[in-house]
C-alpha positions in Angstrom: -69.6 -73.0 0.5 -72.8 -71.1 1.8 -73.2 -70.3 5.4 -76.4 -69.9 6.7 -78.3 -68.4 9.8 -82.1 -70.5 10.0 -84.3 -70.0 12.5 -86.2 -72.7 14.1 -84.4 -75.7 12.9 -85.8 -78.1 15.1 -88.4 -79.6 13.1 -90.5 -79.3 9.9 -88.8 -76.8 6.9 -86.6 -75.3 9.2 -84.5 -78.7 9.6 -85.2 -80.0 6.2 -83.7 -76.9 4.8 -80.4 -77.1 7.7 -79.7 -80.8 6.4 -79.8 -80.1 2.9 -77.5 -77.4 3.1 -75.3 -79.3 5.2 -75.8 -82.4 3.5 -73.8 -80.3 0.5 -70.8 -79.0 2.3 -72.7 -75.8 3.8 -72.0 -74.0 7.1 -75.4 -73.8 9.0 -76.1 -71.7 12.5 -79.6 -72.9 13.5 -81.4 -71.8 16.4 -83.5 -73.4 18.7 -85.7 -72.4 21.6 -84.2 -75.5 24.2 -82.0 -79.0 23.9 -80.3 -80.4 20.8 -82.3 -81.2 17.6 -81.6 -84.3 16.0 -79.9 -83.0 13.1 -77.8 -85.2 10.2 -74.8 -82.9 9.5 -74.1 -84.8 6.7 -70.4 -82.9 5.0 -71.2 -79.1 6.7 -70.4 -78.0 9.8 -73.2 -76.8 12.0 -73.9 -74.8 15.4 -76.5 -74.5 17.3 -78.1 -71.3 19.5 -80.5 -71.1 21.8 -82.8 -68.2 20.6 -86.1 -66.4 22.3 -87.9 -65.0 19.2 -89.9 -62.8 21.0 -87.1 -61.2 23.5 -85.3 -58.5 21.2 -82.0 -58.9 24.0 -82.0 -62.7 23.1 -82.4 -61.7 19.3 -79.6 -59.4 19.1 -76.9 -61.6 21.3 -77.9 -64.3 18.8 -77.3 -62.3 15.5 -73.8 -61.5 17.2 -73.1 -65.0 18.6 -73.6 -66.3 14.7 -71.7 -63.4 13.2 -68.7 -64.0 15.6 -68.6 -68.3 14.5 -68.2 -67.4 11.2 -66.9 -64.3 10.5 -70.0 -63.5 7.4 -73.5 -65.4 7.2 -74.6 -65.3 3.1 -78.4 -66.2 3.5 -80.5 -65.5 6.6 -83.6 -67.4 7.4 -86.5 -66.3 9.0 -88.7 -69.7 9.6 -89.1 -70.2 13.0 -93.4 -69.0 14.0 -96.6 -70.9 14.2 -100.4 -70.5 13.5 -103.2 -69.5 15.3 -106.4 -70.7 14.1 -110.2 -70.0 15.2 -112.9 -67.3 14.2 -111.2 -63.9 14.6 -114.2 -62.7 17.2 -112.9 -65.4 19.8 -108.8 -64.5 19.2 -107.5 -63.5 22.9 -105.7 -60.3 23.3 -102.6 -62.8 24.8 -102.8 -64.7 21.6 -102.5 -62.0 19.1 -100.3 -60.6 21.1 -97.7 -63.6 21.6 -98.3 -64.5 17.8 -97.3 -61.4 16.3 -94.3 -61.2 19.0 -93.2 -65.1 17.3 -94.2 -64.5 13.7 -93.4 -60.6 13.0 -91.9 -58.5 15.3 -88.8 -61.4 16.3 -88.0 -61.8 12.6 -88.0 -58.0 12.4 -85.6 -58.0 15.2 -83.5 -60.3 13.3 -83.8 -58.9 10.2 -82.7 -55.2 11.9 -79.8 -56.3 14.2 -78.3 -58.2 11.2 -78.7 -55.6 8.3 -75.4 -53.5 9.6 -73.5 -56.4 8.9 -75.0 -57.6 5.5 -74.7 -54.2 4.4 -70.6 -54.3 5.1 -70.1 -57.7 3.4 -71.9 -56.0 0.4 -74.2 -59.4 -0.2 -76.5 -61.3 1.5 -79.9 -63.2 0.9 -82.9 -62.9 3.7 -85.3 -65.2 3.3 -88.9 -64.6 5.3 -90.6 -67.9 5.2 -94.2 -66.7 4.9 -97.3 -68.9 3.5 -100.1 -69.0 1.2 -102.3 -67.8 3.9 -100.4 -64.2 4.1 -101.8 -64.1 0.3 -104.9 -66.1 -0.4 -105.8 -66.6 3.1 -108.7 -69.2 4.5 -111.5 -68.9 7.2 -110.3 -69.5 10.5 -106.5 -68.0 9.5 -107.5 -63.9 10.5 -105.1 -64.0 12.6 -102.1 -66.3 11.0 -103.0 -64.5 8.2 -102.3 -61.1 9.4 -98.9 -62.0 10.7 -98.2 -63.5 7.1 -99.3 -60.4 5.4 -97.0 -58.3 7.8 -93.9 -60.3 6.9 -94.9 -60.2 2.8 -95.0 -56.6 2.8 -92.1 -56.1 4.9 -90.1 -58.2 2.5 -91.5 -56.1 -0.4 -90.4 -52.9 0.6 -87.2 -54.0 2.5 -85.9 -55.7 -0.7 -86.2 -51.9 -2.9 -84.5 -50.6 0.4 -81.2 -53.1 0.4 -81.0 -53.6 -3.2 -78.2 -51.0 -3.8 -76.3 -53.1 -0.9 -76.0 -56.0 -3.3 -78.3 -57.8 -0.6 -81.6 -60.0 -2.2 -85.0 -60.8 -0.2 -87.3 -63.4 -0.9 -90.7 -64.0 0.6 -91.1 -67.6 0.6 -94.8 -68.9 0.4 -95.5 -72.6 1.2 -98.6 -74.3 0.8 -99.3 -77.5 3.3 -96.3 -79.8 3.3 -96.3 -82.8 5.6 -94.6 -81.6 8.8 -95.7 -81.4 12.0 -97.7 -77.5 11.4 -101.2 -79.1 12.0 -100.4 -80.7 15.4 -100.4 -79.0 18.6 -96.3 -78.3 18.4 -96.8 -75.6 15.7 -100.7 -74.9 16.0 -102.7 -73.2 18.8 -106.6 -72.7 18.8 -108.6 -70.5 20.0 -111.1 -71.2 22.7 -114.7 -70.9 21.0 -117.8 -70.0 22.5 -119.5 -69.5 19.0 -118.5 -72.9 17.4 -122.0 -73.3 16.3 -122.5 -69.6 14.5 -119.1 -70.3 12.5 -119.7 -73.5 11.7 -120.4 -72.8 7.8 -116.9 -70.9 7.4 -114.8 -71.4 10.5 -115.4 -74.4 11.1 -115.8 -76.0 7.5 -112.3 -75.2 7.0 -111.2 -76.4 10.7 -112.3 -79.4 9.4 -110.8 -79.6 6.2 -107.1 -79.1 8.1 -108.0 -81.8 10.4 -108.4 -83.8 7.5 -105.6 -83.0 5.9 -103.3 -83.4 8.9 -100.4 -86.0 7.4 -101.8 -85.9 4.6 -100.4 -82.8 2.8 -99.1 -83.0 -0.5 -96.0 -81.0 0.3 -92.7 -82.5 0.5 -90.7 -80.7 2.9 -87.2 -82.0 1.4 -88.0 -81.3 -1.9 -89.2 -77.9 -0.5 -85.5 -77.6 0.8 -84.2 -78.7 -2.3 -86.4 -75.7 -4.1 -84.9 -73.4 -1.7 -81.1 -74.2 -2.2 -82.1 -73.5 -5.7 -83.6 -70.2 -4.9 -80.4 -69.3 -3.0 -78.1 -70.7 -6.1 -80.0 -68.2 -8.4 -78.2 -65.7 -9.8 -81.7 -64.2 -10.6 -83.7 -64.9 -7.3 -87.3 -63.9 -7.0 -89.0 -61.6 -4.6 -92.2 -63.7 -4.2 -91.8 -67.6 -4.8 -94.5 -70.1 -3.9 -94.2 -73.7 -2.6 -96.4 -76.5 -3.7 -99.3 -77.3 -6.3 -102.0 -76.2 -3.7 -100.3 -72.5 -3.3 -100.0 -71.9 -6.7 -103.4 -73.1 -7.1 -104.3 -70.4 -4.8 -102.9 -68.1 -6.0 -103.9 -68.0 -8.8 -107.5 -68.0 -7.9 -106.8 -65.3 -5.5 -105.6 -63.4 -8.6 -108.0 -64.0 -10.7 -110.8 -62.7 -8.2 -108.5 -59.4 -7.2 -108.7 -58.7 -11.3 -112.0 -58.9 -11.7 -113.1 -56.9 -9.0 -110.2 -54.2 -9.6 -112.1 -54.1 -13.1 -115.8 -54.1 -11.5 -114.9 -51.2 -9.3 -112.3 -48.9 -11.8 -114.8 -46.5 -12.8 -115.5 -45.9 -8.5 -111.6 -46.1 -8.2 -111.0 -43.2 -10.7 -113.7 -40.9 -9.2 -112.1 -40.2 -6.8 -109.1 -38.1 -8.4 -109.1 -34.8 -8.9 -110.7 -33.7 -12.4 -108.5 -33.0 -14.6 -108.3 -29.3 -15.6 -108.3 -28.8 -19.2 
């Protein structure tokens, strides 16, 4: 039996991936931000905290709180944020501010007040749901984006840093699954004064989201599903993506990081030192 700590379980991934691990016997601590998610337990036990992402007191009680119901947590999840969408030029200082507080520097929190535990059980998984748009990002996603980045390169390094612990990070990197993201629970905007001057990039892919809104080709049990599998691994990755339209992505973000890495290599090896002979 698994027990796990996931963040932001009222809706979307966050409870998908809370009833499919109970659904199978699991322990699950979820926290929420108020009331009582509607959540099938299925055979697992499960508790519920209330947790502030973006007040580090709140963070750290809560990390204790779960520690204290179960004696060890095995995987931690990091899924609880949301996006900020708009042209970069119109983002508020307040709402970079409050989205970097939600999406980086609370699962940092987390992810700091737990670690002294993890490391004395010897094992442990974190998982850092990130998204496609912290590697191929979109117009109108600067910001989102950004925070995405943060948590990809976080997980990067941390996972060299705990691997002698016997402790395991994965960066998990969904595409656009059919939750609730693209409605005004998960989403803010910015307010635009210079709709008109974006229109070709900004708001072209505004649009396209708008359009895709319930339409996404993600499943977010099977995503769960994929994730249970990721934490069964006894090989897990550091990077795994979620969904046909990530990978697709992906790739092409790949492709086009190649060829301009080969473009520019005779600039990028100028700038050494000559080598003395």
């Amino acid at each position: 039996m698994t027990t796990w700590l996931i963040t932001g379980i009222g809706r979307g991934l966050g409870k998908a991936m809370a009833e499919a691990a109970l659904a199978r016997g699991d322990t699950v601590i979820g926290t929420v931000r108020e009331g009582q998610p509607d959540i099938a337990v299925g055979q697992g036990q499960l508790h519920i905290l209330p947790l502030e992402i973006t007040d580090a007191t709140s963070v750290t009680e809560t990390v204790t709180r779960a520690f204290a119901l179960t004696g060890r947590i095995d995987v931690i999840v990091n899924n609880a944020g949301y996006g900020l969408l708009g042209a970069a030029e119109e983002a508020s200082d307040a709402e970079v501010a409050r989205l970097f507080a939600v999406n980086v520097f609370g699962p940092f929190q987390l992810i700091r007040a737990a670690l002294p535990r993890l490391r004395a059980q010897g094992a442990g998984h974190i998982i850092n749901v990130t998204s496609i748009a912290g590697r191929a990002p979109m117009a109108s996603s600067a910001l989102y984006a950004a925070t995405k980045f943060a948590m990809e390169g976080l997980s990067a390094a941390l996972a060299q840093e705990v691997a002698p612990f016997g402790l395991t990070v994965t960066a998990v990197a969904p595409g656009g699954f059919r939750t609730d993201f693209l409605s005004d629970h998960s989403i803010r905007r910015s307010k635009s004064d210079v709709a008109d001057a974006y229109a070709p990039t900004v708001g072209k892919a505004l649009a396209y989201m708008d359009g895709m809104a319930g339409k996404q080709i993600g499943d977010p049990d099977r995503a769960a599903m994929a994730i249970i599998a990721l934490v069964d691994s006894a090989a897990p990755p550091l990077h795994l993506l979620l969904g046909s339209d990530a990978l697709r992505r992906a790739r092409a973000k790949l492709a086009d990081v190649n060829a301009e890495i080969d473009t520019w290599e005779a600039v990028t090896l100028s700038t050494d030192y000559p080598t003395e002979v």
